[in-house]
C-alpha positions in Angstrom: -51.6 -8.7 30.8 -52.9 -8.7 26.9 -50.7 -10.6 24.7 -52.2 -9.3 21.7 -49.7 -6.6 20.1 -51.3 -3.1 19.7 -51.5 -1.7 16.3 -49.2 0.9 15.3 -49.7 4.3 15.9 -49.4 6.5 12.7 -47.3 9.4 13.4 -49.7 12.6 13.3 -49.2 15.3 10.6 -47.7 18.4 12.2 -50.2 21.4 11.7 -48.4 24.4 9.4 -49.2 27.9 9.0 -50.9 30.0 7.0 -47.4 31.3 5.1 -46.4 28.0 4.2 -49.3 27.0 2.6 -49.5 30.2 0.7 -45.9 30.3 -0.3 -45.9 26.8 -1.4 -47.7 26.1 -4.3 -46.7 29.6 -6.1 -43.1 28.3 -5.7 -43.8 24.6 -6.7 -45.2 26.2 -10.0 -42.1 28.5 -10.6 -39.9 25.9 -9.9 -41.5 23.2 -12.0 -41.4 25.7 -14.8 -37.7 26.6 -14.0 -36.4 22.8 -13.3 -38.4 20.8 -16.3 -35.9 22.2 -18.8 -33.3 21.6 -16.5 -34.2 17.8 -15.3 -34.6 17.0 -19.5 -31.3 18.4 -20.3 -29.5 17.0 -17.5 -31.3 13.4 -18.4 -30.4 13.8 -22.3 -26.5 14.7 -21.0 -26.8 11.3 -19.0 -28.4 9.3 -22.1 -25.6 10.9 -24.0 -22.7 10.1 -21.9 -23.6 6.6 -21.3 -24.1 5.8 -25.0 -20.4 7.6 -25.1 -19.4 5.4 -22.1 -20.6 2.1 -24.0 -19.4 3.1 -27.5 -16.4 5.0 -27.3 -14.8 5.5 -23.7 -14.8 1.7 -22.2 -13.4 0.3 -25.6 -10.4 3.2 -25.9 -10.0 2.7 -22.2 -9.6 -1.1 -22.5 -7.5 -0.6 -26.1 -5.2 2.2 -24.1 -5.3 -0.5 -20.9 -3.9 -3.8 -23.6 -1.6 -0.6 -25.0 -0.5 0.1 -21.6 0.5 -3.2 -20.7 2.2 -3.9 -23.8 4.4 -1.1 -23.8 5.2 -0.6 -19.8 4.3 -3.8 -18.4 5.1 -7.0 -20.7 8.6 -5.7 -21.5 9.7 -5.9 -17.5 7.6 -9.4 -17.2 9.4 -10.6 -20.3 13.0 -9.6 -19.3 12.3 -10.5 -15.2 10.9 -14.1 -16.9 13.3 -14.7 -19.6 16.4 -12.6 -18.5 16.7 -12.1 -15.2 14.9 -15.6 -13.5 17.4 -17.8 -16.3 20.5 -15.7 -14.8 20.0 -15.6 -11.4 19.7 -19.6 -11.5 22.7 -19.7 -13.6 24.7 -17.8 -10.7 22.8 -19.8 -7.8 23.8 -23.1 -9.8 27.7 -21.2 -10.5 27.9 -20.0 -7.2 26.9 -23.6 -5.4 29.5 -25.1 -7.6 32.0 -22.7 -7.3 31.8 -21.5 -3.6 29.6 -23.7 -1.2 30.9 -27.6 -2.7 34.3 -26.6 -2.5 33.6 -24.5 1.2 32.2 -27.6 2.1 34.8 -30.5 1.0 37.5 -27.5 2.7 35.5 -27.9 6.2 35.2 -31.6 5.8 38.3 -32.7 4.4 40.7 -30.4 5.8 39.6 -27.6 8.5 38.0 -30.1 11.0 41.0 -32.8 11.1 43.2 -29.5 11.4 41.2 -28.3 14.2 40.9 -31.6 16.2 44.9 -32.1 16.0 45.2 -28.7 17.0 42.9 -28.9 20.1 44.5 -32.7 21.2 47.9 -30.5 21.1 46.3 -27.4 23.1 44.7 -29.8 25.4 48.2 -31.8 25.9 50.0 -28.3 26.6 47.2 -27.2 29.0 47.6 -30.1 30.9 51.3 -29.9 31.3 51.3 -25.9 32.2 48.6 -26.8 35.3 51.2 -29.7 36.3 54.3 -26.9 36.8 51.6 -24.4 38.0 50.8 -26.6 40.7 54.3 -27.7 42.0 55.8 -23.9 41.6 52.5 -22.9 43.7 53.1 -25.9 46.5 56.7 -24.3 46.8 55.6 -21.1 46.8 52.8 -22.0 49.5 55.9 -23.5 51.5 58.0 -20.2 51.5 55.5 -17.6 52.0 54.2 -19.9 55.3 57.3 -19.4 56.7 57.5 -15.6 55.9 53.9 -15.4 57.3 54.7 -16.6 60.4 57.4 -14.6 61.1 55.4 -11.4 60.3 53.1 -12.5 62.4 55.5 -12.7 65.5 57.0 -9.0 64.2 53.1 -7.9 64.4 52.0 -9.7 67.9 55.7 -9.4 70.3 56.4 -5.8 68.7 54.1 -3.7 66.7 51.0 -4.4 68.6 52.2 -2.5 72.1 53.9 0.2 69.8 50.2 0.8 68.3 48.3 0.6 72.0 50.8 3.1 73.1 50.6 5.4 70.0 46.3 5.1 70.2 46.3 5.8 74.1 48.6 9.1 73.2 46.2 10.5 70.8 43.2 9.4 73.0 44.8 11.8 75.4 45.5 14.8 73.2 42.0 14.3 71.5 40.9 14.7 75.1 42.5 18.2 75.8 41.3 19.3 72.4 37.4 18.8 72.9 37.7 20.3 76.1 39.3 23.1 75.0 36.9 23.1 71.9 33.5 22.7 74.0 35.2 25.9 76.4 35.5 28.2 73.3 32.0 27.4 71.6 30.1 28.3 74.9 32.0 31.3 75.0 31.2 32.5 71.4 27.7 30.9 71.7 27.0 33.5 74.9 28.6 36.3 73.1 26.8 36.0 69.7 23.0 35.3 71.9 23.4 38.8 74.1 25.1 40.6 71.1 23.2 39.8 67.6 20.1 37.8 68.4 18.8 39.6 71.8 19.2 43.1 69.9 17.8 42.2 67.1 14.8 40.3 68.7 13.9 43.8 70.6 14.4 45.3 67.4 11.9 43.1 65.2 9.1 43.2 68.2 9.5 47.0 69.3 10.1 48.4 65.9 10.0 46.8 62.5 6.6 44.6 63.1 4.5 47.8 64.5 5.7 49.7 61.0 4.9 46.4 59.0 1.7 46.4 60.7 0.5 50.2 59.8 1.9 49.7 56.4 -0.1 46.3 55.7 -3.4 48.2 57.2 -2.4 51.3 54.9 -2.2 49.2 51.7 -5.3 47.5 52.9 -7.1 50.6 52.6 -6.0 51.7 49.5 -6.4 48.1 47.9 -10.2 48.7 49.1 -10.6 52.2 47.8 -9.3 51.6 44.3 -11.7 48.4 44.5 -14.4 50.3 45.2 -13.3 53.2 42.0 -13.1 50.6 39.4 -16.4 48.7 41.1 -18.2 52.2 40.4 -16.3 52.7 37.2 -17.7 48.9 35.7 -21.3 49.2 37.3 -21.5 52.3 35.4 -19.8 51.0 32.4 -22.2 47.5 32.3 -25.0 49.6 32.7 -24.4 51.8 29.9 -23.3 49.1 27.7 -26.6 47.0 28.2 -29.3 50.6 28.3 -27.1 51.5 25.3 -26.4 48.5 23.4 -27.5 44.7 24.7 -31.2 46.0 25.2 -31.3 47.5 21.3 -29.7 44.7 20.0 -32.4 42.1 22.5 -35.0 44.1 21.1 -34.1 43.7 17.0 -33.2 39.8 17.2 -36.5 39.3 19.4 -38.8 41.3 17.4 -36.8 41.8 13.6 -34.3 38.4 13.1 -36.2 35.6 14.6 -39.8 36.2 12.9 -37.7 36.9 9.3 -35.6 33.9 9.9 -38.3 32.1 10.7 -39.9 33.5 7.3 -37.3 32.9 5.5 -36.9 29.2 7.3 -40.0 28.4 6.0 -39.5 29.9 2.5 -35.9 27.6 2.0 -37.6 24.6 3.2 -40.6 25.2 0.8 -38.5 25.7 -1.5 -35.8 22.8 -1.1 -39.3 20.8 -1.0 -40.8 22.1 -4.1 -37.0 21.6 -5.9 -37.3 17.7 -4.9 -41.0 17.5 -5.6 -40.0 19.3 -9.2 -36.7 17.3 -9.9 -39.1 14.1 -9.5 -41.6 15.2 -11.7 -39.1 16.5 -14.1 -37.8 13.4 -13.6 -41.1 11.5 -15.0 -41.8 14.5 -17.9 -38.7 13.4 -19.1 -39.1 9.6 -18.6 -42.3 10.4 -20.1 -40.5 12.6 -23.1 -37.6 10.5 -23.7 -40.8 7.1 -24.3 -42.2 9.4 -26.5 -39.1 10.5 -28.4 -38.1 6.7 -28.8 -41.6 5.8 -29.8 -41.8 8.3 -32.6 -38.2 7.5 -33.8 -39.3 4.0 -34.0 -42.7 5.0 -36.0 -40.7 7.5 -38.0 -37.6 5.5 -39.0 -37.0 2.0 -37.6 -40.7 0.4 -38.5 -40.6 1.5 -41.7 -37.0 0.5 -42.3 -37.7 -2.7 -41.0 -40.9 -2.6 -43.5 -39.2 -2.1 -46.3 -36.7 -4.6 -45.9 -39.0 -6.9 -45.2 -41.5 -6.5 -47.3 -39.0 -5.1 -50.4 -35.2 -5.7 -50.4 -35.9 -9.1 -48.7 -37.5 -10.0 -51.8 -35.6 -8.1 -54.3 -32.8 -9.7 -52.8 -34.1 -13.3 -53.0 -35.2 -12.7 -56.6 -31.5 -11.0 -57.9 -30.2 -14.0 -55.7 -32.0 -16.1 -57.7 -32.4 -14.9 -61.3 -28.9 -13.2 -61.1 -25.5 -14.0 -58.8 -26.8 -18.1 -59.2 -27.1 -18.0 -62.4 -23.8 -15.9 -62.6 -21.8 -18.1 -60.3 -22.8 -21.3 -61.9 -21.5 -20.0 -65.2 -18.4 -18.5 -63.1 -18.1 -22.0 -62.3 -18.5 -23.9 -65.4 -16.6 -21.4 -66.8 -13.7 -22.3 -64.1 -14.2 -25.8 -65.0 -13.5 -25.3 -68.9 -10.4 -23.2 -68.0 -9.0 -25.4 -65.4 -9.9 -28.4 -68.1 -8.3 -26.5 -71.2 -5.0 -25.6 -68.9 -4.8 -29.7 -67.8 -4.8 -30.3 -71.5 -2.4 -28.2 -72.5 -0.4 -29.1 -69.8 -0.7 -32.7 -71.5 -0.3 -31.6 -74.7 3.1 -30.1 -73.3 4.6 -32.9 -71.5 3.7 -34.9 -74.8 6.1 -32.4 -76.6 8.4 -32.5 -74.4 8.8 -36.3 -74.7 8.7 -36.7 -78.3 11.2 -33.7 -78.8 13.6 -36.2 -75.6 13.2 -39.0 -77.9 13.5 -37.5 -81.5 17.1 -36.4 -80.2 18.1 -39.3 -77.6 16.2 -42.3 -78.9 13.4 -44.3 -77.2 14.7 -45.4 -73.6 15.9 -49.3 -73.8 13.0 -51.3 -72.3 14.5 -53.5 -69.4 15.1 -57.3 -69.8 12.0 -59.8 -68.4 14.1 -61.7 -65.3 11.9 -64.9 -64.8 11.5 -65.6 -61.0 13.7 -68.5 -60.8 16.5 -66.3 -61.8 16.1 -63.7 -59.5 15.8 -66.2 -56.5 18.9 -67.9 -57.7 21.7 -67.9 -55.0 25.6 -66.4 -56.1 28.4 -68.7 -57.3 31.1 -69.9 -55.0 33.1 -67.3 -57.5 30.6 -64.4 -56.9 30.2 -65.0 -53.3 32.2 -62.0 -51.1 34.0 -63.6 -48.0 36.8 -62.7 -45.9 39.0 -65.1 -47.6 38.7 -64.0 -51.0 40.4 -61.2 -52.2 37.2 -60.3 -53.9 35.9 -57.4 -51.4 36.8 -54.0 -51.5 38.9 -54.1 -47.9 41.0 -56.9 -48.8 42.3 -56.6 -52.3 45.9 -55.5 -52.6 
């Protein structure tokens, strides 16, 4: 056996007809010439809705999204997370102080010492009940054993030969009745047998089943001749159906609607091929188109654009930078310096006002005595000293 893997077969190219390859390049031309416009509208509508999508749709859809959730959304979050949660845990904590602690010290404290006491009495009452239950059943026991024995001398020494006597009675009466029973239903079984069933049994076999016969073989015939009519009446009516209408109509789909379906077969699956075979190279003309389009715009208006700002307001720009808005802000600035100078001085120059006007009408301020430093580490008298004592502090003079 040969290990080595065969090489694949390629699949072969099924042969076509004369009328495909004449039909198709006439229609690839016509429809290239019909979907080119097509293909570069539809790709400047896609180019165009994009740079809509990008520019204006996805930013008013997120703004109408952050408007959305502002106005329907954050107003429930806010009042479920500072309304609602806040509440409900002030009722859980309300209701837990309110209902469950108290339930709780209730069961403890009160309900289950209630219910133990009441069970030890049920228990003790239960237990005396089953004590008189049981001495007013032993007496009982006692008085219906002697009433049961009696009975049951009543039942054996009289009752039972009463009953034999009454049972061997109505043996003998039942006796005389099914003899007298079995002598009447022979009777009426003879007279019913010779006369209902032996008349009719001649009747059925001598009469009614020859009749039944000849009428069964009469509607047999008849059932075959009205067969046979409508057999006749279809055989002619198939026949005239297919000479008059099955063989016309085999005859036009043969030789008329298979060969022009099979035209037009071909023609729709030229065409659907020469509309995809079209749409792709509309699909590159406008590739191609669109390149060319952005190439020119960026010859026509963004290279030179670019070159003149480069090449002429980059440098008109550096040179009024330089030779005017520095020159314009440093004297904006030294001109803030002398203003924000001149107003400091006449601030000074007002405070000085101020103070000589304060001391032309109250005088100069009296300049404080010099305390040397062995004064003012000097300790208080025994008079000046504040004890609780002296009458000297503010709590304990009179």
């Amino acid at each position: 056996m040969d290990l080595e893997k065969a090489p694949a077969e390629r699949p072969v190219a099924q042969a076509e007809g004369c009328l495909a390859v004449a039909i198709r390049i006439p229609v690839r031309i016509v429809v290239l010439v019909l979907v080119v416009p097509v293909r570069m509208v539809w790709d400047a509508l896609v180019v165009g809705g994009r740079f809509l999508r990008d520019t204006v749709l996805r930013p008013l859809g997120r703004a109408l999204a952050w408007v959305a959730w502002a106005v329907f959304v954050w107003p429930w979050v806010a009042l479920w997370r500072y309304a609602v949660v806040p509440v409900g845990r002030a009722l859980a904590w309300l209701g837990n102080v309110l209902l469950v602690i108290p339930a709780v010290w209730l069961y403890d404290t009160v309900l289950t010492p209630l219910g133990h006491a009441i069970a030890w009495v049920a228990q003790g009452i239960w237990t005396g009940l089953t004590w008189v239950a049981r001495g007013i059943g032993a007496g009982l026991s006692w008085v219906f054993g002697g009433i049961a024995a009696g009975l049951a001398w009543v039942y054996a020494r009289l009752l039972t030969p009463v009953g034999h006597a009454i049972a061997w009675l109505f043996k003998g009466i039942g006796l005389v009745l099914a003899a007298v029973g079995i002598g009447l239903y022979t009777a009426a079984a003879w007279l019913v047998r010779y006369l209902l069933v032996v008349p009719a049994l001649w009747l059925y076999e001598w009469i009614l089943a020859p009749v039944g016969r000849g009428i069964a073989w009469l509607a047999r015939g008849l059932g075959w001749l009205i067969r046979m009519i409508f057999a006749g009446i279809g055989a002619a009516i198939y026949w005239t159906a297919r000479v008059l209408l099955v063989l016309p109509a085999l005859a036009v789909w043969r030789w008329v609607l298979v060969p022009v379906g099979r035209v037009l077969a071909v023609i729709g699956r030229e065409v659907g091929e020469a509309l995809g075979h079209a749409w792709r190279v509309a699909g590159h003309l406008s590739l191609a188109v669109g390149r060319f389009l952005g190439r020119l715009f960026r010859w026509i208006f963004v290279e030179p654009v670019s070159w003149v700002y480069r090449t002429v307001l980059t440098p008109v720009g550096h040179l009024v930078r330089d030779t005017v808005l520095r020159p314009a802000a440093q004297a904006a600035r030294s001109v803030g310096r002398a203003t924000r100078q001149a107003l400091a001085a006449a601030r000074e120059s007002a405070r000085q006002a101020r103070a000589d006007f304060r001391r032309m009408l109250f005088g100069a301020p009296r300049e404080p005595e010099p305390v040397s430093l062995g004064e003012a580490r000097r300790e208080p008298g025994a008079g000046e000293t504040r004890t609780l004592g002296s009458s000297t502090t503010a709590l304990t003079k009179d």
